[in-house]
Structure formats: C-alpha cells, structure tokens
C-alpha positions as CSV (number, residue, x, y, z in Angstrom):
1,X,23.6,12.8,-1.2
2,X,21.0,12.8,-4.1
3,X,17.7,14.9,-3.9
4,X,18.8,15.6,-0.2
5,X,18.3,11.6,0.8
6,X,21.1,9.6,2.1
7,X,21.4,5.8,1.5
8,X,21.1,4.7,5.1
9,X,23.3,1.6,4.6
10,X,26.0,3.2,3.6
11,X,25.8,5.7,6.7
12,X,26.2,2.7,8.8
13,X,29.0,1.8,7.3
14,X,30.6,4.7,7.4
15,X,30.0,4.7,10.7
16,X,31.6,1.4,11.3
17,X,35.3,2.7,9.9
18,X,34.6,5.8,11.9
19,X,35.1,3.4,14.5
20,X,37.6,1.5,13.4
21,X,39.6,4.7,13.5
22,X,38.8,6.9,16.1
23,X,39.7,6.9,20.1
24,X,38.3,4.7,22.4
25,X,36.4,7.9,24.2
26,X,34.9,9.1,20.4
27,X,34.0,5.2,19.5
28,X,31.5,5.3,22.8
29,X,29.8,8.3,21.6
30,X,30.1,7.4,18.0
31,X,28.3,3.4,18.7
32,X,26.0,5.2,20.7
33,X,24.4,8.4,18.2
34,X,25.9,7.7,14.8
35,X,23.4,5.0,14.1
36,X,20.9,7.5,14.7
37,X,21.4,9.5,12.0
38,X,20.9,6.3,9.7
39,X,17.7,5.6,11.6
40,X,17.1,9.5,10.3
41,X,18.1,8.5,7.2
42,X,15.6,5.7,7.2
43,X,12.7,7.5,8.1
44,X,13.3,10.0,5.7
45,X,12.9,7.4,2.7
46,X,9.3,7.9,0.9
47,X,7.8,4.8,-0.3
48,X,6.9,4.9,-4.3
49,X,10.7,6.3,-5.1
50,X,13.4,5.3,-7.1
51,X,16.8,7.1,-6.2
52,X,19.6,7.0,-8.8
53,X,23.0,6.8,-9.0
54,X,23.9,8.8,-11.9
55,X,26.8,7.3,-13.0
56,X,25.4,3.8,-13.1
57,X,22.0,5.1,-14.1
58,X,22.4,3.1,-18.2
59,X,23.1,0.2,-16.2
60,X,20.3,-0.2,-14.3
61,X,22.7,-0.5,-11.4
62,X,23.0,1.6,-8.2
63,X,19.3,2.1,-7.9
64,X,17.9,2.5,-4.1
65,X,13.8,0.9,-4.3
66,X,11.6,2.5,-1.8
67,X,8.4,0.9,-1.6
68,X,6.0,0.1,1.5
69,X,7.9,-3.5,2.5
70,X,11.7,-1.9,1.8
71,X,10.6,0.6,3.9
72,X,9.5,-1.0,7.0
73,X,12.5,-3.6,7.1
74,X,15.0,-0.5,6.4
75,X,13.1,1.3,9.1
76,X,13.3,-1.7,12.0
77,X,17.1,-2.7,10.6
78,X,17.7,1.0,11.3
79,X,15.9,0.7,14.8
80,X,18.0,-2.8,15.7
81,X,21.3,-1.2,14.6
82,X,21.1,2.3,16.8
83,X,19.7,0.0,20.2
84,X,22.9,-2.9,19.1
85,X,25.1,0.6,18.9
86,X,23.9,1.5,22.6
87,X,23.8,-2.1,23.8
88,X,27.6,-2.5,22.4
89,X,29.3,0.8,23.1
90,X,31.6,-0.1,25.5
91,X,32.9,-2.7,23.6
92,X,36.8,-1.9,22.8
93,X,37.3,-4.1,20.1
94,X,37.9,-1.6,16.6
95,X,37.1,-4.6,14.5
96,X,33.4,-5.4,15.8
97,X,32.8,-2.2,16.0
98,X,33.2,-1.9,12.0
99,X,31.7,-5.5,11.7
100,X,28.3,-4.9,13.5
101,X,27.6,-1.8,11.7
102,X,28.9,-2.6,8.4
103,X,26.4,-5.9,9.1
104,X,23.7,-3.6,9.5
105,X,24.2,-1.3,6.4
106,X,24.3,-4.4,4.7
107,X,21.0,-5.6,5.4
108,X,19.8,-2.6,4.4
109,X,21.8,-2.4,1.3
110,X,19.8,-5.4,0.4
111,X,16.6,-4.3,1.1
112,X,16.8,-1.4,-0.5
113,X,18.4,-3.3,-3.8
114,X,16.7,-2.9,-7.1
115,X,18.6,-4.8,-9.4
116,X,20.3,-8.1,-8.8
117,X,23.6,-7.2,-9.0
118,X,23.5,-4.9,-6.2
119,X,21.6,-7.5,-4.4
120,X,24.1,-10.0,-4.4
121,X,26.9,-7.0,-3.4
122,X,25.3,-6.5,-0.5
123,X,24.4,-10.3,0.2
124,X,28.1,-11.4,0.2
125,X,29.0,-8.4,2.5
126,X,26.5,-9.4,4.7
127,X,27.8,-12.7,5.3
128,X,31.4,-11.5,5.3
129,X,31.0,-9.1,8.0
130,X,28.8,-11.0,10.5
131,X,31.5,-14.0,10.0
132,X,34.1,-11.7,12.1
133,X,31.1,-11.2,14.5
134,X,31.6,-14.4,15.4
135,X,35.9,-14.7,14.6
136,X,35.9,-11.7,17.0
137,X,35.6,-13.9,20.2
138,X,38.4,-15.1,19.2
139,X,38.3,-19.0,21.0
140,X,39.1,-22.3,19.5
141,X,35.1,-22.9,19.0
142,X,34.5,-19.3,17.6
143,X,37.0,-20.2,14.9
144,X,35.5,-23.3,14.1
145,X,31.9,-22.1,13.7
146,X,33.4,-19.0,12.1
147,X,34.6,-21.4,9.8
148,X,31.9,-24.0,9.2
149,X,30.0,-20.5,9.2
150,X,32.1,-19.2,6.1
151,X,32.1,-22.9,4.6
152,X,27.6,-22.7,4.7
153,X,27.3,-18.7,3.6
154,X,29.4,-19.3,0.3
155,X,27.8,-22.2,-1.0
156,X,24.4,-20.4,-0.8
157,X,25.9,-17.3,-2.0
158,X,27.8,-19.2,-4.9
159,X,24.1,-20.5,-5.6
160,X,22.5,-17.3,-5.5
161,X,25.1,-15.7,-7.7
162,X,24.9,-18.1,-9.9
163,X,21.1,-18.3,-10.6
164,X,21.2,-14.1,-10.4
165,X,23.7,-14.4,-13.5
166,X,21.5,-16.7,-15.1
167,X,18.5,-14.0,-14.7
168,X,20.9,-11.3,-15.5
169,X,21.9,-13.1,-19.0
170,X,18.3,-13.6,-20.3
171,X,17.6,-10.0,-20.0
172,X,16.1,-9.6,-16.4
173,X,18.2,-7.0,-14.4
174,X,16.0,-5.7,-11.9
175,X,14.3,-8.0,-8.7
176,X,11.2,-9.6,-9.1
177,X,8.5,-12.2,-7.9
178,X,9.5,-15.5,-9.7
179,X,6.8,-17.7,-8.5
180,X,4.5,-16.8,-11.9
181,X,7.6,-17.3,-14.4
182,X,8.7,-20.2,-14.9
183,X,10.5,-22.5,-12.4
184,X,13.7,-23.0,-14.3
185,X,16.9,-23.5,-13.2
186,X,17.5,-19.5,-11.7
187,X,14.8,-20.1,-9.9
188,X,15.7,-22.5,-7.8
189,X,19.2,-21.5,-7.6
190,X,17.9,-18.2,-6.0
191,X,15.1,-20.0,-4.2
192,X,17.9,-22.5,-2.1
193,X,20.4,-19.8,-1.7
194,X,18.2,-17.6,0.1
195,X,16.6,-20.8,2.2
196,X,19.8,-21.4,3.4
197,X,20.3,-17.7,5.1
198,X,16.6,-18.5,6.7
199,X,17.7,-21.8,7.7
200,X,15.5,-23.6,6.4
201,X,16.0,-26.8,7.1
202,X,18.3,-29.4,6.6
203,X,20.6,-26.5,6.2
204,X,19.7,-24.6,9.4
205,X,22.5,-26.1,11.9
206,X,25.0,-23.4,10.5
207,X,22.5,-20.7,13.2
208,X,22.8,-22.6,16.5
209,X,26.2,-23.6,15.0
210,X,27.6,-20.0,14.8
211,X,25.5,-17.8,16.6
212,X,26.4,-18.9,20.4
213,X,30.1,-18.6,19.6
214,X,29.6,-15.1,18.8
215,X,30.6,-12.5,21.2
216,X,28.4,-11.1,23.3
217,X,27.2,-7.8,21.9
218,X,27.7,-9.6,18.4
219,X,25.1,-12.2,18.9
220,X,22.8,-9.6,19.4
221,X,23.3,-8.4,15.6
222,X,23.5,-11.7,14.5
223,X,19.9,-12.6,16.0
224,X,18.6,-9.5,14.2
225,X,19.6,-9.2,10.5
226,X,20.9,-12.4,8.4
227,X,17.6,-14.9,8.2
228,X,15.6,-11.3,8.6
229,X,17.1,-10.2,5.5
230,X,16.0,-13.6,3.9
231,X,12.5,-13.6,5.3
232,X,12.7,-10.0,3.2
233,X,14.0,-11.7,0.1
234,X,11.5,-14.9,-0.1
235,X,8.5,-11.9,0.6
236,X,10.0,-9.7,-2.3
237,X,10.7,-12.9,-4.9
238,X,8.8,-15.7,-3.7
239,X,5.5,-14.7,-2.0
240,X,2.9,-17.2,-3.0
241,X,5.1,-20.0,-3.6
242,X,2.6,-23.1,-2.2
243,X,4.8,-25.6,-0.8
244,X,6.6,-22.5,1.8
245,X,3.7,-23.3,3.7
246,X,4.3,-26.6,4.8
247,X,8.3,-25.5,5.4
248,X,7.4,-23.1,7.5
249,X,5.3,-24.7,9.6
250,X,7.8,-27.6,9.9
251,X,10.5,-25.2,10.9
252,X,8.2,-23.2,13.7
253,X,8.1,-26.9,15.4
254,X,11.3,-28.3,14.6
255,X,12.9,-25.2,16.3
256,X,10.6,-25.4,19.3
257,X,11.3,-29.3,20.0
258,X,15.1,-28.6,19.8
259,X,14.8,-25.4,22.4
260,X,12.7,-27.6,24.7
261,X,15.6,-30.2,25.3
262,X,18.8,-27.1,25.0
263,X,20.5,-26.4,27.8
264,X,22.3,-23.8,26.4
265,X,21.3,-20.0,26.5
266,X,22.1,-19.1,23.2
267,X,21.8,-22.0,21.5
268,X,18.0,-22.2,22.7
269,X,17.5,-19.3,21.7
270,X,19.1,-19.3,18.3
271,X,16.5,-22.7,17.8
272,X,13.6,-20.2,18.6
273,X,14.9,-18.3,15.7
274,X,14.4,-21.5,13.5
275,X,10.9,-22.0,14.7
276,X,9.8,-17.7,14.5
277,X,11.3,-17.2,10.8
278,X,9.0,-20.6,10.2
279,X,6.2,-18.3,11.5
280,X,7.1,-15.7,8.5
281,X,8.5,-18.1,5.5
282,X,5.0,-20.3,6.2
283,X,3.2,-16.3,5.5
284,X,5.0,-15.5,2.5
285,X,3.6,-19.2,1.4
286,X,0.1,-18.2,1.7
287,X,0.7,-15.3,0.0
288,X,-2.2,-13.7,0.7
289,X,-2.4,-9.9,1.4
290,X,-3.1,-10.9,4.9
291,X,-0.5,-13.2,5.3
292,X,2.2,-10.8,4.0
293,X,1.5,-7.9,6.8
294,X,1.7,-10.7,9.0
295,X,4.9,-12.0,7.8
296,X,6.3,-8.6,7.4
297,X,4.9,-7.2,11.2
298,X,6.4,-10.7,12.8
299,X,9.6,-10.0,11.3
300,X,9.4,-6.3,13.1
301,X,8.5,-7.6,16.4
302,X,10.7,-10.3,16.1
303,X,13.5,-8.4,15.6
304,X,12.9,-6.6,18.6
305,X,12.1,-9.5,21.3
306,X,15.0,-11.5,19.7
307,X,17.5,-9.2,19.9
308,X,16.1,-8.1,23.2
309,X,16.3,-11.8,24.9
310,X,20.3,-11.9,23.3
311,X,21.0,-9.2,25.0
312,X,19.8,-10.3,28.4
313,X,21.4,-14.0,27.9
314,X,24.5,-11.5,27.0
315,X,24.3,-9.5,30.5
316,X,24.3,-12.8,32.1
317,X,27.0,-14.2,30.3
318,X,28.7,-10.7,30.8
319,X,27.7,-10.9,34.5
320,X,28.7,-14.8,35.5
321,X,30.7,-16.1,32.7
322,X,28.2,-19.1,32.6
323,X,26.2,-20.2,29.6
324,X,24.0,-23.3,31.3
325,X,20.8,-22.7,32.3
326,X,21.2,-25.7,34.8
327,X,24.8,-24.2,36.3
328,X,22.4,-20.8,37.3
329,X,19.6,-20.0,39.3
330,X,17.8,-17.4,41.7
331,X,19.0,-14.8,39.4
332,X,15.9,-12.4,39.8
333,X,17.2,-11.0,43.0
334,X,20.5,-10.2,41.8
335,X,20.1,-8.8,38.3
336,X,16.3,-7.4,38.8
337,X,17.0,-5.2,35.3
338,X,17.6,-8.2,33.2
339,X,14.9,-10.4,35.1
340,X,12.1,-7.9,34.1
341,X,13.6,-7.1,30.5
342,X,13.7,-11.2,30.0
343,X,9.9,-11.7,31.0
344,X,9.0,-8.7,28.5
345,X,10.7,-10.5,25.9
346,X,9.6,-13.3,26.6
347,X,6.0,-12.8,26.9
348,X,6.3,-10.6,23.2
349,X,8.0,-14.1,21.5
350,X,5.1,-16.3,23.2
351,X,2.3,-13.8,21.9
352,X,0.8,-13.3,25.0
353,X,-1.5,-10.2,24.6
354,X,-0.3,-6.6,25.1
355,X,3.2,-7.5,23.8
356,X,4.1,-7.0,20.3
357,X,4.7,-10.9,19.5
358,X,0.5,-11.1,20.2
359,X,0.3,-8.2,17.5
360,X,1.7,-9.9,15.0
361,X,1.9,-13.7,15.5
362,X,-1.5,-13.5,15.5
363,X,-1.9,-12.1,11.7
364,X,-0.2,-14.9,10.4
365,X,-2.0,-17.7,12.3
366,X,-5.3,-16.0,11.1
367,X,-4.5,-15.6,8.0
368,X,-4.0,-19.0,7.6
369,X,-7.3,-20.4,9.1
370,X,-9.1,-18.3,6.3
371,X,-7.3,-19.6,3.5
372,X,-8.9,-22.4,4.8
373,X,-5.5,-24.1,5.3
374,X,-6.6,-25.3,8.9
375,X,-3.7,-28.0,9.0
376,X,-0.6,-25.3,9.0
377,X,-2.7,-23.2,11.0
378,X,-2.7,-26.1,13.9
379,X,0.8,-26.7,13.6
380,X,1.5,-23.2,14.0
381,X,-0.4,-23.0,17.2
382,X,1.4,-26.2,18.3
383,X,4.8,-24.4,17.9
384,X,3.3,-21.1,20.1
385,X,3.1,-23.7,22.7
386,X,6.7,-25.4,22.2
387,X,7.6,-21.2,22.4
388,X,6.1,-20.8,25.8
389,X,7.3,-23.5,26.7
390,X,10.9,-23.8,26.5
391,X,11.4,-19.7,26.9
392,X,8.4,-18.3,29.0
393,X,8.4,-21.3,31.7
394,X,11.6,-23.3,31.4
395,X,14.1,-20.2,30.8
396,X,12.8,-18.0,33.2
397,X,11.8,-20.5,36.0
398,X,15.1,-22.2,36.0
399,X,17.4,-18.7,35.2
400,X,15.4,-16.3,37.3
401,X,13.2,-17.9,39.6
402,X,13.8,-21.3,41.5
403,X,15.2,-21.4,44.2
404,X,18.7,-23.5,44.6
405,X,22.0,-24.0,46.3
406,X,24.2,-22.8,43.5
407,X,25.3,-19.5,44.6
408,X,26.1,-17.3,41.1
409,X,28.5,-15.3,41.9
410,X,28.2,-11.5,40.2
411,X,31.8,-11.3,38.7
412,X,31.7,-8.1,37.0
413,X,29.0,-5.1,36.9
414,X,27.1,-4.4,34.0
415,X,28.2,-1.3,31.6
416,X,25.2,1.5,31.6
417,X,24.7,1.3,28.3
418,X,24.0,-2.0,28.2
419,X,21.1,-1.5,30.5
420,X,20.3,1.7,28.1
421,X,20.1,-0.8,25.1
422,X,17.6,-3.5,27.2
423,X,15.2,-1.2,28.4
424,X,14.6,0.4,24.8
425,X,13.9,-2.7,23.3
426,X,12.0,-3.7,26.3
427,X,10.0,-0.3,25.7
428,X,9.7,-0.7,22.2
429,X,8.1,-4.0,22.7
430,X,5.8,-2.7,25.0
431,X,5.0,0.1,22.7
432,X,4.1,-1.7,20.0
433,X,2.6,-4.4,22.1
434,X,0.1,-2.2,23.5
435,X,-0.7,0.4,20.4
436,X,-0.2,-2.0,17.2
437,X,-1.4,0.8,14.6
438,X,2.0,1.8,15.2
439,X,3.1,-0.8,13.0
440,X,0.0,-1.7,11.4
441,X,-0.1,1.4,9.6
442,X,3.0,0.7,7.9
443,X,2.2,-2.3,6.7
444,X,2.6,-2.5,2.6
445,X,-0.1,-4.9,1.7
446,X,-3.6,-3.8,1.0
447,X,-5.4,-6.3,3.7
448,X,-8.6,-5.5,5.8
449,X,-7.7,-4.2,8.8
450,X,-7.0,-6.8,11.4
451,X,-8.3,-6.0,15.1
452,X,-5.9,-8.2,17.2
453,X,-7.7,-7.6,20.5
454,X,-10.3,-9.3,19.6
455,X,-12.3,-11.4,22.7
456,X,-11.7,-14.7,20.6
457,X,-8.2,-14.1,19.6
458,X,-7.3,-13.0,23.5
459,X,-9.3,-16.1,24.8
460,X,-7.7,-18.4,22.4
461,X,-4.2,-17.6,23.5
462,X,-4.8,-17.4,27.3
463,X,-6.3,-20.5,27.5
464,X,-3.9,-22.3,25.2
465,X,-1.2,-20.7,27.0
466,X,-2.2,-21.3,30.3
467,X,-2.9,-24.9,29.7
468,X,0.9,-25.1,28.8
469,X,1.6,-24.5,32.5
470,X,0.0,-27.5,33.9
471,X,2.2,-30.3,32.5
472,X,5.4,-28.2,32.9
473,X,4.4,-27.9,36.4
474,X,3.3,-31.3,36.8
475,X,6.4,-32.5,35.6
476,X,9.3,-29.6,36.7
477,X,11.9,-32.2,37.7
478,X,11.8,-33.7,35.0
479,X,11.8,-30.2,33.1
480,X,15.1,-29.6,34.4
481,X,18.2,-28.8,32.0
482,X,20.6,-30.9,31.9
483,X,23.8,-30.9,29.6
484,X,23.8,-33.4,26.6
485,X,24.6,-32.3,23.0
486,X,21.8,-32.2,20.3
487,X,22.2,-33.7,17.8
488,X,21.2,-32.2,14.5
489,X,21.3,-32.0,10.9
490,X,25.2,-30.4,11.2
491,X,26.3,-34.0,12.1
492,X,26.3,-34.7,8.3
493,X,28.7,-32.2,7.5
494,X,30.8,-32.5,10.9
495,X,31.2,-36.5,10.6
496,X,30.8,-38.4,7.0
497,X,30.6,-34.8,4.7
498,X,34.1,-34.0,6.4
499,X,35.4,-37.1,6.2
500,X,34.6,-37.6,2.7
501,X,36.1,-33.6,1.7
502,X,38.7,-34.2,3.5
503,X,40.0,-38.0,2.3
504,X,38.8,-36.4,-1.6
505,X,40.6,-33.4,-0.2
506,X,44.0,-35.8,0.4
507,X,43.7,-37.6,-2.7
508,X,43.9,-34.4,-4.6
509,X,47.1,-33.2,-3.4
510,X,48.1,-37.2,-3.2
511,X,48.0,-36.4,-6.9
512,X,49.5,-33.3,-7.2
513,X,52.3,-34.0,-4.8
514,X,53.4,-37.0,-7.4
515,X,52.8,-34.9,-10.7
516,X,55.1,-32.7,-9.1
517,X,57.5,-35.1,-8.5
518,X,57.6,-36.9,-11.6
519,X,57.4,-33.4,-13.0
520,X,60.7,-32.7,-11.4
521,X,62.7,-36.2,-11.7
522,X,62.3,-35.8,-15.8
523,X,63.5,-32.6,-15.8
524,X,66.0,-33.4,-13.8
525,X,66.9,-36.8,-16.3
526,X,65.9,-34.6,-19.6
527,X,68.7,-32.7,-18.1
528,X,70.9,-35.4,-17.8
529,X,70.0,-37.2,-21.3
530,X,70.9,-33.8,-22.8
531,X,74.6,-33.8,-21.2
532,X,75.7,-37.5,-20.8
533,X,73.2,-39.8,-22.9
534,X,75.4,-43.1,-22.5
535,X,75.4,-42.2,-18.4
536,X,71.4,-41.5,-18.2
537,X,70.8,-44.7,-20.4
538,X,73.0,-47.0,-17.8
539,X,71.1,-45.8,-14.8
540,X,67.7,-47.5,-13.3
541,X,64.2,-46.4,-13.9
542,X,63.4,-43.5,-11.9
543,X,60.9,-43.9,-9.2
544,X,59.1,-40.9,-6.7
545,X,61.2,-40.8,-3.8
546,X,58.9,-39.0,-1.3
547,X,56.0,-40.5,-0.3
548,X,52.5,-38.6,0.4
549,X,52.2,-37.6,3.7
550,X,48.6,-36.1,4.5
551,X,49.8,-33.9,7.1
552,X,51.4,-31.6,5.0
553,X,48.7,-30.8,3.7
554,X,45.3,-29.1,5.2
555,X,42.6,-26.9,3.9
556,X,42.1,-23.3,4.5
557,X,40.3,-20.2,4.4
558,X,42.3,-20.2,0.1
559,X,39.9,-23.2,-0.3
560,X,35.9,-21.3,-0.2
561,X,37.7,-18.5,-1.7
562,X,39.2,-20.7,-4.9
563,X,35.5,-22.0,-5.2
564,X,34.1,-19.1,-5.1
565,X,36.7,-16.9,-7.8
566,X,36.1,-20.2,-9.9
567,X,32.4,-19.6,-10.2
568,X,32.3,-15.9,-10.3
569,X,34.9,-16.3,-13.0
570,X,32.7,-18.7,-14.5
571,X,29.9,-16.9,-14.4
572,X,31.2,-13.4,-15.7
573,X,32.8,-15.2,-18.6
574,X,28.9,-17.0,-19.7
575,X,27.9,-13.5,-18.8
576,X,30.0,-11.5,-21.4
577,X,30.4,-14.2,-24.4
578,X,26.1,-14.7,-23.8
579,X,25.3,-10.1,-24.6
C-alpha cells in the first residue's frame, strides 16, 4: 500500500494464488468477492497521479500512471474480471482459477504502466497466463492451439521487447505517442508487436485459433482482455497514425464475412472480435478527440457484450456439450435465461439503439464522417450489417428460435452463479445502453459532447438494420450453417511455414547429430593414435555409423523459450555495453 492506494493488478493476482491454495468451499467465495475489492481498488485510482514505488523510484521503474484513458480501461478490466469471478466460480480447477485472475491483473498492470519496462513485464505475463486458459481444457486441440498460441504471442513479444530496448537505450524510458517522432526501427518493432495481440490481420488466425479451444469459463476472459489491452496500447502510442484507418476498417469486414459463413459458436464469435477491435484500431487512426472516446467507449461496451455472448455460448456448451450451431435448435424454450441474455448481447454488438453497442459504435462511425473520411465511414457501416447479420439473425434464429427435429438434450443444469455472471453483464449492458453519460462522463478526450439519440442517428441504424432482415429472410435455407472449415490466413503457418521450420528444423539436428558423431569417432581414434599408433595407422578411414533419423528428434515448448532467452540476452547485453 502507498498513500492508502492499492495497485489493483496485483490484487488480482493475489487473488489468483489465494485460489490456487485454498479449499474448494473458500475458492467459490473467494472467485466470487475477491475481485471486488480490485474493482474497489480501481475506482479508487484518481486520474492526474503518479504512484511510486520507492525503491525503484531513480529508475523510473515501478511507476503506476493514472490518467483519464488508464483509468477507464482499469476500471472496465476491473468490472470484466469480478463478473468472469462470478461467471467461473464453480470451476474446480486450482490452475484456472490463478490463470484467469492473474490474466486480469495483467491487463491492468499494463494499463497502468508508465515506463516501458514494466510494460513489457506485464505484456509477457499476459500472454503466459491466458496460454493455460486455453492448456487448461486439456484436449489434443487445446494443446495444439495452446501451442500455435505460445508459438504467435512470443514472436510479437520478442518484437515488442526488442524495439522497447531500442527506446530504452536512446534515452526514452517512459511510454509515449510515437507517431510525431520519427518512424525508425522501434517504432515499428512496437507498432507490429502490439498489431499482432489486436490481430490485425494477416496475423489474426492465432484468435479463432485459440480462443474456441479454451475452456469454458476461460474463453470468457480470453474474449475480454488480450486484443483489449492492445486497442489500449495503439490509443496510448499510436493515436493518429493515418494508415490505422484503412486496417481497421478492413478488419471490421474481414471479421464479419468470416462469422457469416462459421458454423462454430466460438469461432464466430471470436471473428466478431476481429471485425469490433477493427471498429476501435480504425478510431485511434483518426485520431481525432472524437474518435478516441469512441474508440475508448467501444472497447468498454465491447468488453461487456463480448464477454457476455461467451458466456452464453459457454452455458450452452456447458448445457449440451455441442458447439454447431447447425447440430442445435429450439433452444429458447429450454434455456429461457440464456435466450434473453443472448438477444441483449446481441442487440448491444449490432448497435441497435438503447443498448450500449449503439452508445458507442456510433461515436466512432461519426467521427469518421466529419473528418471527412466518408469511404472508412461506409465500410464501417457495411461491417454493422455483416454484425447483425451473422449474430443478431443467423445465431439467434438458428440457436434459439427455429423450429426443428433435433431434440437437444439438456445434459447437465447450469451452476447459479453462472446465471449470476449473465444477467450482470446483461444489466450492465442495459445500463449503459439506456443512460450513456454513465460512460461518457469518463471519457478522457476533450470532444464536444456527442448526443447519441439523436433522430438521425436512431433512423439510420433502424432502417439499415432492418433492411438486413429482408434478404436473410428471403434467403433462410440457404442461410443455414453447415460444417466446412474456413480457411484463413493460419493455413500459411499450419501447411508450407511448418513444413519449412520443421524440414530447416531436421536439417539442424541432421547437423548436429553428425558433428556429434565425428566429434566422438576422433576422440575415440585420438585415443587410439595416442596408445597404439602403428594399429590406428593400419585401420580404414572412419566413417559415421548412425544415420539421421528425423524421428528422434521433435520440437518443443525449449524451442520459443531458446528464442526468446537469445533475444532478451541479446538485448540486455546492447543494453548495458550502449549506457
């Protein structure tokens, strides 16, 4: 404790090894409250101070930043981690217990990071923690996303670090914008490392990758906090960096297009996180004061409908053990909770008025059409369309409301908390749907105020919206599910990328294997020439008398690790000789 504030990231980790230790009994209560006392913790923060560690403090290191935009994301990861602790408290597993909430005090942890160094802490945690998240399923897929997770999250990290050392070594400790310094080597370093935890495309597959394989209360913390903490990081470092425009727009409808054709419940909607962080990376492009709120407010809301839409797809894979939309149906009668939860969700992601979505989707649109940059403002009103589309109408018809023959069979009842967890972030997204200067408020950009209820912005959503429905209804067989894989930009790195790492991979230890050997055989003769020369000069050449066999040899988890201890080693070394 300093000056009476606690670091709220740190009280959700301690938290987390709370319940890696306690009883099973204690753990409930413990998921269930303790996060509340870092939402406390949160709230308590005032905007406009620095708190110091002492013992760092000639460092520059240690430092927690409170200003208006660290303050609302520490306040809504503080929010997403006590409704996760409710959703997820009858979860026995000790390990994702410690996991989700360690995940969570490492968001924060970032967000409240003043110099780089912590930053990048914080960073690596973040993607350690949410790997097991997704190992803690514990299935032949969940190992292999964990994996391919792992494999993604280092090489961004190892490219953050190493552009934060660069920073660090000509003289520039602390975070800052970079887009009016130069654009030099640390910049885009930093710029690509933290595009690839907002999966930005090409590197996005790693989300719909990982995220479904995930267990079920896990996915809900995964949907909330990694590409949210990057949304935070390109606001804070690279707000007004022109061409985030057009990438943001291109990844609100390339993640709409792919949810359209997904059959898959959490893949679809881990596609929809694509296309709604394109929403926020396209504000932080404008860089306008208006554009920032909106970024800033849609990452609020977003957190909330997201993780709210998880946990329903979670209830129902809790429920039915069945992930297909096209294997379900009718499901409205027989889990009426989760029916009316979903629709609230889904109505706050497709910005229909009096949901929180409208509140602040709409900022960012608008603040694009003033800028006068008319063509991403089109393409993001094409991608609230692709939204509707796919989750409004195709997920909640075809879940919830059609009528079929396949009889889904309730297997199990739903824990109470997780019904406790759904309707707070259904209530939140009403609340903040229906009184916005609950968030607006808060907002730490000084922009006009926006009036979101206005007749024209109301008119233009219900009539775009409500066109949508004619050709989905026009065409509903056709609209139908139906299982196929999709494929995307993770092919490259499943099929010729791993082919090539993997023969390079083989070659290595090839080589290895046979300096080994011949390492070995003249020994072995050096040995010999020593005690019988006239015996060791009668005998034939030597020759390797094992040959290679790939099989003995595989990567591993030692491999990202190596790579990573190589740089870092790297890096402290230009580091030190550079002061």
């Amino acid at each position: 404790m300093i000056d009476g504030i606690l670091h709220p990231g740190l009280i959700l980790i301690c938290v987390g090894f709370l319940a890696l230790a306690v009883p099973k009994a204690l753990r409930k209560v413990l998921l269930a409250c303790g996060p509340l006392v870092g939402l406390y913790a949160a709230w308590q923060l005032v905007p406009g101070t620095d708190i110091i560690i002492p013992f760092v403090n000639d460092y520059k290191l240690g430092v927690i930043f409170v200003d208006k935009l660290s303050w609302i994301f520490t306040f809504i990861f503080a929010l997403m981690a006590a409704i996760g602790g409710i959703y997820s408290a009858h979860n026995e597993n000790r390990m994702e217990a410690l996991c989700s909430m360690s995940y969570a005090g490492c968001a924060i942890g970032v967000t409240l990071a003043k110099d780089w160094l912590t930053m990048i802490f914080f960073w690596e945690m973040l993607a350690i923690t949410s790997l097991f998240l997704i190992w803690c399923r514990k299935t032949p897929a969940s190992r292999r996303a964990g994996f391919r997770y792992l494999l993604v999250h280092m090489f961004g990290g190892n490219l953050l670090l190493a552009g934060i050392f660069l920073k660090i070594s000509s003289g520039d400790a602390l975070i800052c914008n970079l887009v009016s310094g130069a654009h030099d080597y640390a910049f885009w370093l930093i710029l690509v490392g933290v595009a690839i935890n907002a999966a930005v495309p090409p590197i996005n597959a790693w989300l719909v990758d990982a995220y479904p394989e995930g267990t079920i209360t896990g996915s809900v913390f995964l949907s909330s906090f990694t590409t949210k903490v990057a949304v935070y990081c390109l606001i804070r470092i690279f707000a007004g960096e022109y061409f985030l425009m057009g990438i943001g727009a291109f990844m609100a409808l390339y993640g709409a297009c792919y949810a359209v054709i997904e059959n898959d419940m959490r893949r679809l909607l881990g596609y929809h996180i694509i296309s709604q962080v394109g929403f926020m990376v396209a504000g932080a492009g404008i860089g306008t004061a208006m554009a920032l709120n909106g970024a800033t407010a849609h990452a609020f809301s977003h957190i909330l409908y997201k993780s709210l839409l998880f946990m329903c797809a979670g209830a129902i894979i809790y429920a039915t053990g069945i992930r297909k939309i096209n294997q379900i149906g009718g499901l409205a009668k027989k889990m009426p909770f989760v029916t009316v939860c979903f629709f609230i969700a889904a109505f706050s992601i497709s910005g229909i008025p009096l949901f929180n979505g409208f509140i602040s989707k709409t900022i960012t649109v608008s603040a694009a059409q003033l800028a006068g940059h008319d063509t991403i403002f089109n393409l993001l009103e094409l991608a609230s369309v692709g939204t509707f589309l796919s989750i409004t109408l195709k997920m909640g018809y075809f879940i919830f409301l059609r009528k079929t023959d396949i009889d889904v069979e309730i297997k199990q009842a739903l824990p109470k908390n997780m019904y406790v967890g759904m309707g707070l972030g259904a209530f939140f997204c009403c609340l903040y749907g229906v009184c916005p200067d609950l968030l607006y408020r808060y907002l730490p950009f000084d922009a006009p105020a926006y009036q979101p209820f206005l007749p024209e912005h109301i008119l233009q959503y219900i009539q775009m919206l409500g066109m949508t429905m004619i050709p989905f209804m026009m065409y509903l067989p056709k609209m139908e599910p139906h299982t196929a894989i999709s494929l995307d930009t993770d092919w490259f790195y499943r099929k010729p990328v791993r082919g090539i790492i993997m023969e390079c991979s083989y070659v290595f230890c090839a080589l290895c294997s046979a300096l080994g050997s011949a390492w070995n055989m003249l020994y072995e003769k050096f040995m010999e020439l020593t005690s019988n020369p006239m015996e060791f000069l009668d005998a034939r050449p030597f020759r390797v008398s094992k040959k290679y066999n790939p099989e003995n040899y595989r990567t591993s988890i030692a491999d990202p690790m190596m790579i990573t201890l190589t740089v870092l080693t790297f890096a402290i070394g230009y580091f030190v000789t550079s002061m």
